[in-house]
ZADO-1210 file (C-alpha; in nm, 4 decimals, padded with zeros to 6 digits):
<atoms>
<atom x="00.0000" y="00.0000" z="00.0000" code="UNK" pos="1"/>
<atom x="00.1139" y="00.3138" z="-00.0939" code="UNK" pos="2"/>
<atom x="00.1045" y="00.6820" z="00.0702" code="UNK" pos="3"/>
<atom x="-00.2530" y="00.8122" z="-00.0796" code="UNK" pos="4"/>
<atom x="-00.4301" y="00.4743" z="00.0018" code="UNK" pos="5"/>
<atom x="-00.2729" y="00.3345" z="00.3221" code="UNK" pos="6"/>
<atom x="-00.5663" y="00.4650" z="00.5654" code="UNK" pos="7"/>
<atom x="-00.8145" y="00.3992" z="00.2707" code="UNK" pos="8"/>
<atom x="-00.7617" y="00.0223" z="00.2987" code="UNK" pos="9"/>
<atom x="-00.6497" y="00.0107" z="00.6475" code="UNK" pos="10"/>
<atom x="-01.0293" y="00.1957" z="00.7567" code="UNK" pos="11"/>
<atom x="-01.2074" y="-00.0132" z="00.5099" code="UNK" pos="12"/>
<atom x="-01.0604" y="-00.3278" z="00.6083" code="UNK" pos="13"/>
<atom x="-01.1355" y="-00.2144" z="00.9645" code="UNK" pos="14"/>
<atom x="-01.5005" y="-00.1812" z="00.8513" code="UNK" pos="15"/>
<atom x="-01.5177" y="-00.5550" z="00.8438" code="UNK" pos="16"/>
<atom x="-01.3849" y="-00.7129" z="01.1395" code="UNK" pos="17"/>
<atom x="-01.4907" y="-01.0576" z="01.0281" code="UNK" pos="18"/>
<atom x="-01.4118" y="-01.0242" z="00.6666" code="UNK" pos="19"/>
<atom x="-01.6523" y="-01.0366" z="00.3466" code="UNK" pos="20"/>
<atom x="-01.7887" y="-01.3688" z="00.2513" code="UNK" pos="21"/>
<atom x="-01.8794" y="-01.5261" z="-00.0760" code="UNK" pos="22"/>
<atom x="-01.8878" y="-01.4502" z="-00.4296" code="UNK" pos="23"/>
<atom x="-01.6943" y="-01.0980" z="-00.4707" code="UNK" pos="24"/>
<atom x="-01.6734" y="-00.8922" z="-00.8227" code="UNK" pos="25"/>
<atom x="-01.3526" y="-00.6669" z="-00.7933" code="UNK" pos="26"/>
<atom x="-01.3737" y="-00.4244" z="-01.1103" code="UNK" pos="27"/>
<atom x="-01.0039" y="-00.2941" z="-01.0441" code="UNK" pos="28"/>
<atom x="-00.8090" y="-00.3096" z="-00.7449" code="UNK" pos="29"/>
<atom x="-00.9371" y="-00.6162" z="-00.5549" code="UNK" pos="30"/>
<atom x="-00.5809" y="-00.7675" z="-00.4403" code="UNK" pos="31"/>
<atom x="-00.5604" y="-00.4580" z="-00.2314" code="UNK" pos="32"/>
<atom x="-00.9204" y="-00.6051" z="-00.0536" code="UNK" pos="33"/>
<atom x="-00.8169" y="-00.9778" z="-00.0670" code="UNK" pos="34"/>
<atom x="-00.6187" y="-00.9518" z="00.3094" code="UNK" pos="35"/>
<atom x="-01.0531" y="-00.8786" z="00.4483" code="UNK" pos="36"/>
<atom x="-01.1953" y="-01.1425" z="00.1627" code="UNK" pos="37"/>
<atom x="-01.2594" y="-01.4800" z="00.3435" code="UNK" pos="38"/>
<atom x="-01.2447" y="-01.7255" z="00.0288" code="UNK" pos="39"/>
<atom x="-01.0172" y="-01.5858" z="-00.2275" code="UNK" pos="40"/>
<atom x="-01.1084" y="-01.8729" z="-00.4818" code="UNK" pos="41"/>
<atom x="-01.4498" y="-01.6381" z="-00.4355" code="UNK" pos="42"/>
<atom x="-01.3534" y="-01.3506" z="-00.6350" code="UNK" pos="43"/>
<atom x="-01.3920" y="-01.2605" z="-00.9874" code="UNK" pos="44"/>
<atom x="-01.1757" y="-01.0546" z="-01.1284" code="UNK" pos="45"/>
<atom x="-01.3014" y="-00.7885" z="-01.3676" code="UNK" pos="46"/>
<atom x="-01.0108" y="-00.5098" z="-01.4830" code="UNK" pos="47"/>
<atom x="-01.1264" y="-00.2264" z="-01.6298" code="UNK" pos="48"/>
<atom x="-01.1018" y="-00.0839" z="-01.9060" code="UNK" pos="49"/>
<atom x="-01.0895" y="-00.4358" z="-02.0533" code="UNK" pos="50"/>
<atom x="-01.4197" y="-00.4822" z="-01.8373" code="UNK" pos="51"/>
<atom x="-01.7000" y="-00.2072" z="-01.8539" code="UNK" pos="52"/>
<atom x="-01.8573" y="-00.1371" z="-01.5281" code="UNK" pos="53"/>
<atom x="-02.1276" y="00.0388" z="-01.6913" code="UNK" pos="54"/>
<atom x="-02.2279" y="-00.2813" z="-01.8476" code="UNK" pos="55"/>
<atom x="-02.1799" y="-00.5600" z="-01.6727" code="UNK" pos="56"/>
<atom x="-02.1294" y="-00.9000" z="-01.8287" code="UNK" pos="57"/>
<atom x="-02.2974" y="-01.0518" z="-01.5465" code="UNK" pos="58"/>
<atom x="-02.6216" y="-01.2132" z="-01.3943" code="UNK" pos="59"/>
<atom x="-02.8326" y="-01.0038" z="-01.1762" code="UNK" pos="60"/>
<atom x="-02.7980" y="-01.1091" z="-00.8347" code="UNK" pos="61"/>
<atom x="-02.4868" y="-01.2739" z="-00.8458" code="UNK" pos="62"/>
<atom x="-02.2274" y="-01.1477" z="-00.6017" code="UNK" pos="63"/>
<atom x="-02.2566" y="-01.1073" z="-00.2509" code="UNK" pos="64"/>
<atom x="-02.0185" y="-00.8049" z="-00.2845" code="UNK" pos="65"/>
<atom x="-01.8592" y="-00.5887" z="-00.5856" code="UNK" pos="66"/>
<atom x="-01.5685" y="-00.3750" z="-00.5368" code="UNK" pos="67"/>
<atom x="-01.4601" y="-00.0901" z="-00.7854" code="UNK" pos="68"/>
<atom x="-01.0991" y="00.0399" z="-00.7163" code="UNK" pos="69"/>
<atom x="-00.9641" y="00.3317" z="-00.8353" code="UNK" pos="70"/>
<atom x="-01.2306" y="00.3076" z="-01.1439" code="UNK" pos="71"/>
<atom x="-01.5544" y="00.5191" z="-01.1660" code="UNK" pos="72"/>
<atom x="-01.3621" y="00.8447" z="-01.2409" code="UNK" pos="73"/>
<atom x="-01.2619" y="00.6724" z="-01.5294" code="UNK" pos="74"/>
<atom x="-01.6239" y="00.6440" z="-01.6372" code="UNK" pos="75"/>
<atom x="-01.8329" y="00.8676" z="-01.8911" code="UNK" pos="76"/>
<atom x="-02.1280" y="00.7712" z="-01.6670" code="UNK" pos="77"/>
<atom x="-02.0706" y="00.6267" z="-01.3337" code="UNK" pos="78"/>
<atom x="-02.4188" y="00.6563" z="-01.2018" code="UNK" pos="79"/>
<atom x="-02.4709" y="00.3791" z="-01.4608" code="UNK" pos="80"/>
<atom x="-02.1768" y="00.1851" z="-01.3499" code="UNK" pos="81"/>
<atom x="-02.3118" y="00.2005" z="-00.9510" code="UNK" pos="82"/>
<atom x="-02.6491" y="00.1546" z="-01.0935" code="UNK" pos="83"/>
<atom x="-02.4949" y="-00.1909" z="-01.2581" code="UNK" pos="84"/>
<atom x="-02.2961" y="-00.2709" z="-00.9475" code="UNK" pos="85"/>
<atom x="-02.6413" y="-00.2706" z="-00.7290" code="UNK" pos="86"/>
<atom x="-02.7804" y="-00.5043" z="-01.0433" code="UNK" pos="87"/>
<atom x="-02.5230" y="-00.7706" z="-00.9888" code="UNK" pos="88"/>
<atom x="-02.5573" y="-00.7799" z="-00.6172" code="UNK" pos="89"/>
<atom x="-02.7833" y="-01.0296" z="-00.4215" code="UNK" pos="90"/>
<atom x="-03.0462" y="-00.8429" z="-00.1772" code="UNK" pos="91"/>
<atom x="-02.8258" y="-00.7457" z="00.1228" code="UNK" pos="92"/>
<atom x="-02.5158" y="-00.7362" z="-00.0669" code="UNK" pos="93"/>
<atom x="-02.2257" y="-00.5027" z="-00.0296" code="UNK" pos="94"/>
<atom x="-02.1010" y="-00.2439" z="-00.2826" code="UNK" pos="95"/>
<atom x="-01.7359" y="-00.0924" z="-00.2137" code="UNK" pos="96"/>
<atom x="-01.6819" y="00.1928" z="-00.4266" code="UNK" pos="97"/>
<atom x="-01.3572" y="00.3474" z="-00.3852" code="UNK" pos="98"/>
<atom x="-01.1725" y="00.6443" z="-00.5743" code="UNK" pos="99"/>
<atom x="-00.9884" y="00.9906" z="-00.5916" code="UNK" pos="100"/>
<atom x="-01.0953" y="01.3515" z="-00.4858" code="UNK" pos="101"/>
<atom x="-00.7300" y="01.5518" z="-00.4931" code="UNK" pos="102"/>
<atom x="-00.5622" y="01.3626" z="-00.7610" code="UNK" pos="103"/>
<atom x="-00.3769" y="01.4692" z="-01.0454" code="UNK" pos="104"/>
<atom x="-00.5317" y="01.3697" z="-01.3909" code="UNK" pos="105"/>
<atom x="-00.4193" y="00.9967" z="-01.4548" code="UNK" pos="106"/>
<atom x="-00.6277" y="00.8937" z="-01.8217" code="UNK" pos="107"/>
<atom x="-00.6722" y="00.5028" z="-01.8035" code="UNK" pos="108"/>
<atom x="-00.7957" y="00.5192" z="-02.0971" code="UNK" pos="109"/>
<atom x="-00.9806" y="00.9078" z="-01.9673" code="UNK" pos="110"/>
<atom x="-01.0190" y="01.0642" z="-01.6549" code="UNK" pos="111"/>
<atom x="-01.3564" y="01.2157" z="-01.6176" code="UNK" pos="112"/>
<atom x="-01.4615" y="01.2762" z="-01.2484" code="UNK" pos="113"/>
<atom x="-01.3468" y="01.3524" z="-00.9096" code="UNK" pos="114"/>
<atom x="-01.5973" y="01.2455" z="-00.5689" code="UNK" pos="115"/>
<atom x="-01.6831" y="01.4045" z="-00.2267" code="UNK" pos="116"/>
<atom x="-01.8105" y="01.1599" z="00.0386" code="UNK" pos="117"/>
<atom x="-02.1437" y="01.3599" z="-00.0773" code="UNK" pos="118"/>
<atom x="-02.1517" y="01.3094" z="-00.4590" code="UNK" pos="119"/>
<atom x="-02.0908" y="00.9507" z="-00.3572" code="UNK" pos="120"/>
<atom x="-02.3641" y="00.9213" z="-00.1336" code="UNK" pos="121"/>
<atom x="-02.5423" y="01.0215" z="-00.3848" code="UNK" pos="122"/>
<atom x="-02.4470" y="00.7908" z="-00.6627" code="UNK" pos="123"/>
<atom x="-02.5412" y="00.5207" z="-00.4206" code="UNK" pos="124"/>
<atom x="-02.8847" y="00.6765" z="-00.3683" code="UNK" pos="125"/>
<atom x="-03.0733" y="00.3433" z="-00.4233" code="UNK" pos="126"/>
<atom x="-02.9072" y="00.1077" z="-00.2343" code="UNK" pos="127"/>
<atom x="-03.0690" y="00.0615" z="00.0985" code="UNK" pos="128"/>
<atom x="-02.7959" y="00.1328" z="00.3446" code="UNK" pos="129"/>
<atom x="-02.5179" y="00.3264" z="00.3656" code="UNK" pos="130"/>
<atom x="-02.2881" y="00.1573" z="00.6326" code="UNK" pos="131"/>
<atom x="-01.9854" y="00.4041" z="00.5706" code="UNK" pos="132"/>
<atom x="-01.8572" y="00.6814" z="00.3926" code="UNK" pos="133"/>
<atom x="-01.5417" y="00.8681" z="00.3736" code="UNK" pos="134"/>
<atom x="-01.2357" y="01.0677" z="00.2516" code="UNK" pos="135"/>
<atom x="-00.8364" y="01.0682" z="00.3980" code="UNK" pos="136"/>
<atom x="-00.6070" y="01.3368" z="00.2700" code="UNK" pos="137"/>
<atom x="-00.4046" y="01.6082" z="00.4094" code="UNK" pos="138"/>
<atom x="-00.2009" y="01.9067" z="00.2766" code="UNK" pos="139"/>
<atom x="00.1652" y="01.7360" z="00.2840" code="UNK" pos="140"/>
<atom x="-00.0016" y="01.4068" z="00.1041" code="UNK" pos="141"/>
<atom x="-00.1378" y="01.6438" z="-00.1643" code="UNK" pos="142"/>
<atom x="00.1743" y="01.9012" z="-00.1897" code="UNK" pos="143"/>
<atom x="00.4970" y="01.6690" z="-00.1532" code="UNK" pos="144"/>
<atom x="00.4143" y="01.3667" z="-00.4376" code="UNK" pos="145"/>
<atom x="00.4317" y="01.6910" z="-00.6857" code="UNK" pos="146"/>
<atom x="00.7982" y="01.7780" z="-00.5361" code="UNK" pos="147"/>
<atom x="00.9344" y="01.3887" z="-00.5546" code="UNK" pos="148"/>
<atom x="00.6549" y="01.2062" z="-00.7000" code="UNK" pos="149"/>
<atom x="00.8438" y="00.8599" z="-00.6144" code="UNK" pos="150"/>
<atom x="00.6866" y="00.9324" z="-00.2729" code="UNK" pos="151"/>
<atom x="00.3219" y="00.8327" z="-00.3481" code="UNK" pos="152"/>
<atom x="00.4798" y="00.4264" z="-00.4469" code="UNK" pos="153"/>
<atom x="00.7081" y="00.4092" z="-00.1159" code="UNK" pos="154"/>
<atom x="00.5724" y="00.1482" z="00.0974" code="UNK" pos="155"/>
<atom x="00.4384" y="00.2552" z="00.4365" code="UNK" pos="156"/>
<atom x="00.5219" y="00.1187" z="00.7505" code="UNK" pos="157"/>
<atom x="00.3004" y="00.0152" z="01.0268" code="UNK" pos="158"/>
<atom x="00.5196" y="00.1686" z="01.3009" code="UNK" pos="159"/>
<atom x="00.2976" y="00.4773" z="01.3976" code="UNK" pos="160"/>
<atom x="00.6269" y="00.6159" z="01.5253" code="UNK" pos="161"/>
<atom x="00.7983" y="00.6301" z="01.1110" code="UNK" pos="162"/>
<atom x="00.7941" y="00.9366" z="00.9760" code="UNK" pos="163"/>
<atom x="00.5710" y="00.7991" z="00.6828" code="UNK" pos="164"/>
<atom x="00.3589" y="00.5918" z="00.8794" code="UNK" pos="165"/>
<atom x="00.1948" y="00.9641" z="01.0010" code="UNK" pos="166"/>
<atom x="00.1991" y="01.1074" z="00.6934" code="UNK" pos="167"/>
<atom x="-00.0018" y="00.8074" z="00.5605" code="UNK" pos="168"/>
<atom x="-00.2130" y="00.8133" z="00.8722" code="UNK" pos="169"/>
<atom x="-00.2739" y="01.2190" z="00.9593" code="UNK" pos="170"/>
<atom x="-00.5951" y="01.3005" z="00.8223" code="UNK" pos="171"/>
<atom x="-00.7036" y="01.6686" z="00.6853" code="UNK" pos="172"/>
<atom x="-01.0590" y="01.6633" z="00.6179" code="UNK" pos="173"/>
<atom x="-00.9976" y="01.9753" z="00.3720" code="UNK" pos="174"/>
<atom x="-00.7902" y="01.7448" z="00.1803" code="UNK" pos="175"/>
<atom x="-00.9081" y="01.4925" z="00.0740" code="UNK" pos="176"/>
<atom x="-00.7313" y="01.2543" z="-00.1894" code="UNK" pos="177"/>
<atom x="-00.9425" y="00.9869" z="-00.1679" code="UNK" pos="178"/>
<atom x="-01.3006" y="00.9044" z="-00.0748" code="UNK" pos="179"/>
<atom x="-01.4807" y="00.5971" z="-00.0525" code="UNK" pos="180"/>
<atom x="-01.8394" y="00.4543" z="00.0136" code="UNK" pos="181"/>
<atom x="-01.9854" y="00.1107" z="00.1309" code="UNK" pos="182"/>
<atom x="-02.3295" y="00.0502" z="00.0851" code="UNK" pos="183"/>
<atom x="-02.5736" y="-00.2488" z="00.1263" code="UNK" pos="184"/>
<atom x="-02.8151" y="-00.3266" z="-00.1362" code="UNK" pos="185"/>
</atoms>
Protein backbone atom coordinates (compact mmCIF):
# COMPACT_ATOMS: atom_id res chain seq x y z
CA UNK A 1 0.00 0.00 0.00
CA UNK A 2 1.14 3.14 -0.94
CA UNK A 3 1.04 6.82 0.70
CA UNK A 4 -2.53 8.12 -0.80
CA UNK A 5 -4.30 4.74 0.02
CA UNK A 6 -2.73 3.35 3.22
CA UNK A 7 -5.66 4.65 5.65
CA UNK A 8 -8.14 3.99 2.71
CA UNK A 9 -7.62 0.22 2.99
CA UNK A 10 -6.50 0.11 6.48
CA UNK A 11 -10.29 1.96 7.57
CA UNK A 12 -12.07 -0.13 5.10
CA UNK A 13 -10.60 -3.28 6.08
CA UNK A 14 -11.36 -2.14 9.65
CA UNK A 15 -15.01 -1.81 8.51
CA UNK A 16 -15.18 -5.55 8.44
CA UNK A 17 -13.85 -7.13 11.39
CA UNK A 18 -14.91 -10.58 10.28
CA UNK A 19 -14.12 -10.24 6.67
CA UNK A 20 -16.52 -10.37 3.47
CA UNK A 21 -17.89 -13.69 2.51
CA UNK A 22 -18.79 -15.26 -0.76
CA UNK A 23 -18.88 -14.50 -4.30
CA UNK A 24 -16.94 -10.98 -4.71
CA UNK A 25 -16.73 -8.92 -8.23
CA UNK A 26 -13.53 -6.67 -7.93
CA UNK A 27 -13.74 -4.24 -11.10
CA UNK A 28 -10.04 -2.94 -10.44
CA UNK A 29 -8.09 -3.10 -7.45
CA UNK A 30 -9.37 -6.16 -5.55
CA UNK A 31 -5.81 -7.68 -4.40
CA UNK A 32 -5.60 -4.58 -2.31
CA UNK A 33 -9.20 -6.05 -0.54
CA UNK A 34 -8.17 -9.78 -0.67
CA UNK A 35 -6.19 -9.52 3.09
CA UNK A 36 -10.53 -8.79 4.48
CA UNK A 37 -11.95 -11.42 1.63
CA UNK A 38 -12.59 -14.80 3.43
CA UNK A 39 -12.45 -17.25 0.29
CA UNK A 40 -10.17 -15.86 -2.27
CA UNK A 41 -11.08 -18.73 -4.82
CA UNK A 42 -14.50 -16.38 -4.36
CA UNK A 43 -13.53 -13.51 -6.35
CA UNK A 44 -13.92 -12.60 -9.87
CA UNK A 45 -11.76 -10.55 -11.28
CA UNK A 46 -13.01 -7.88 -13.68
CA UNK A 47 -10.11 -5.10 -14.83
CA UNK A 48 -11.26 -2.26 -16.30
CA UNK A 49 -11.02 -0.84 -19.06
CA UNK A 50 -10.90 -4.36 -20.53
CA UNK A 51 -14.20 -4.82 -18.37
CA UNK A 52 -17.00 -2.07 -18.54
CA UNK A 53 -18.57 -1.37 -15.28
CA UNK A 54 -21.28 0.39 -16.91
CA UNK A 55 -22.28 -2.81 -18.48
CA UNK A 56 -21.80 -5.60 -16.73
CA UNK A 57 -21.29 -9.00 -18.29
CA UNK A 58 -22.97 -10.52 -15.46
CA UNK A 59 -26.22 -12.13 -13.94
CA UNK A 60 -28.33 -10.04 -11.76
CA UNK A 61 -27.98 -11.09 -8.35
CA UNK A 62 -24.87 -12.74 -8.46
CA UNK A 63 -22.27 -11.48 -6.02
CA UNK A 64 -22.57 -11.07 -2.51
CA UNK A 65 -20.18 -8.05 -2.85
CA UNK A 66 -18.59 -5.89 -5.86
CA UNK A 67 -15.69 -3.75 -5.37
CA UNK A 68 -14.60 -0.90 -7.85
CA UNK A 69 -10.99 0.40 -7.16
CA UNK A 70 -9.64 3.32 -8.35
CA UNK A 71 -12.31 3.08 -11.44
CA UNK A 72 -15.54 5.19 -11.66
CA UNK A 73 -13.62 8.45 -12.41
CA UNK A 74 -12.62 6.72 -15.29
CA UNK A 75 -16.24 6.44 -16.37
CA UNK A 76 -18.33 8.68 -18.91
CA UNK A 77 -21.28 7.71 -16.67
CA UNK A 78 -20.71 6.27 -13.34
CA UNK A 79 -24.19 6.56 -12.02
CA UNK A 80 -24.71 3.79 -14.61
CA UNK A 81 -21.77 1.85 -13.50
CA UNK A 82 -23.12 2.00 -9.51
CA UNK A 83 -26.49 1.55 -10.93
CA UNK A 84 -24.95 -1.91 -12.58
CA UNK A 85 -22.96 -2.71 -9.48
CA UNK A 86 -26.41 -2.71 -7.29
CA UNK A 87 -27.80 -5.04 -10.43
CA UNK A 88 -25.23 -7.71 -9.89
CA UNK A 89 -25.57 -7.80 -6.17
CA UNK A 90 -27.83 -10.30 -4.21
CA UNK A 91 -30.46 -8.43 -1.77
CA UNK A 92 -28.26 -7.46 1.23
CA UNK A 93 -25.16 -7.36 -0.67
CA UNK A 94 -22.26 -5.03 -0.30
CA UNK A 95 -21.01 -2.44 -2.83
CA UNK A 96 -17.36 -0.92 -2.14
CA UNK A 97 -16.82 1.93 -4.27
CA UNK A 98 -13.57 3.47 -3.85
CA UNK A 99 -11.73 6.44 -5.74
CA UNK A 100 -9.88 9.91 -5.92
CA UNK A 101 -10.95 13.52 -4.86
CA UNK A 102 -7.30 15.52 -4.93
CA UNK A 103 -5.62 13.63 -7.61
CA UNK A 104 -3.77 14.69 -10.45
CA UNK A 105 -5.32 13.70 -13.91
CA UNK A 106 -4.19 9.97 -14.55
CA UNK A 107 -6.28 8.94 -18.22
CA UNK A 108 -6.72 5.03 -18.03
CA UNK A 109 -7.96 5.19 -20.97
CA UNK A 110 -9.81 9.08 -19.67
CA UNK A 111 -10.19 10.64 -16.55
CA UNK A 112 -13.56 12.16 -16.18
CA UNK A 113 -14.61 12.76 -12.48
CA UNK A 114 -13.47 13.52 -9.10
CA UNK A 115 -15.97 12.45 -5.69
CA UNK A 116 -16.83 14.05 -2.27
CA UNK A 117 -18.10 11.60 0.39
CA UNK A 118 -21.44 13.60 -0.77
CA UNK A 119 -21.52 13.09 -4.59
CA UNK A 120 -20.91 9.51 -3.57
CA UNK A 121 -23.64 9.21 -1.34
CA UNK A 122 -25.42 10.22 -3.85
CA UNK A 123 -24.47 7.91 -6.63
CA UNK A 124 -25.41 5.21 -4.21
CA UNK A 125 -28.85 6.77 -3.68
CA UNK A 126 -30.73 3.43 -4.23
CA UNK A 127 -29.07 1.08 -2.34
CA UNK A 128 -30.69 0.62 0.99
CA UNK A 129 -27.96 1.33 3.45
CA UNK A 130 -25.18 3.26 3.66
CA UNK A 131 -22.88 1.57 6.33
CA UNK A 132 -19.85 4.04 5.71
CA UNK A 133 -18.57 6.81 3.93
CA UNK A 134 -15.42 8.68 3.74
CA UNK A 135 -12.36 10.68 2.52
CA UNK A 136 -8.36 10.68 3.98
CA UNK A 137 -6.07 13.37 2.70
CA UNK A 138 -4.05 16.08 4.09
CA UNK A 139 -2.01 19.07 2.77
CA UNK A 140 1.65 17.36 2.84
CA UNK A 141 -0.02 14.07 1.04
CA UNK A 142 -1.38 16.44 -1.64
CA UNK A 143 1.74 19.01 -1.90
CA UNK A 144 4.97 16.69 -1.53
CA UNK A 145 4.14 13.67 -4.38
CA UNK A 146 4.32 16.91 -6.86
CA UNK A 147 7.98 17.78 -5.36
CA UNK A 148 9.34 13.89 -5.55
CA UNK A 149 6.55 12.06 -7.00
CA UNK A 150 8.44 8.60 -6.14
CA UNK A 151 6.87 9.32 -2.73
CA UNK A 152 3.22 8.33 -3.48
CA UNK A 153 4.80 4.26 -4.47
CA UNK A 154 7.08 4.09 -1.16
CA UNK A 155 5.72 1.48 0.97
CA UNK A 156 4.38 2.55 4.36
CA UNK A 157 5.22 1.19 7.50
CA UNK A 158 3.00 0.15 10.27
CA UNK A 159 5.20 1.69 13.01
CA UNK A 160 2.98 4.77 13.98
CA UNK A 161 6.27 6.16 15.25
CA UNK A 162 7.98 6.30 11.11
CA UNK A 163 7.94 9.37 9.76
CA UNK A 164 5.71 7.99 6.83
CA UNK A 165 3.59 5.92 8.79
CA UNK A 166 1.95 9.64 10.01
CA UNK A 167 1.99 11.07 6.93
CA UNK A 168 -0.02 8.07 5.60
CA UNK A 169 -2.13 8.13 8.72
CA UNK A 170 -2.74 12.19 9.59
CA UNK A 171 -5.95 13.00 8.22
CA UNK A 172 -7.04 16.69 6.85
CA UNK A 173 -10.59 16.63 6.18
CA UNK A 174 -9.98 19.75 3.72
CA UNK A 175 -7.90 17.45 1.80
CA UNK A 176 -9.08 14.93 0.74
CA UNK A 177 -7.31 12.54 -1.89
CA UNK A 178 -9.42 9.87 -1.68
CA UNK A 179 -13.01 9.04 -0.75
CA UNK A 180 -14.81 5.97 -0.53
CA UNK A 181 -18.39 4.54 0.14
CA UNK A 182 -19.85 1.11 1.31
CA UNK A 183 -23.29 0.50 0.85
CA UNK A 184 -25.74 -2.49 1.26
CA UNK A 185 -28.15 -3.27 -1.36
Amino acid sequence: MHLTRYSMYKHIHNVFPEGIYGKVLGVSGVDNFKPIINDKKSIVKANFPKVDMQKLPYKSSSFDCVISDQVIEHLEDPWKAVKESHRVLKKGGIAIHATCLLMPIHPCPKDFWRFTPDALKLLCVDFSEIIDVGSWGNRAAVILPYIWNKLRFLPIPDDKFHPFNWLATWNDKEYPIMTWIIAKK
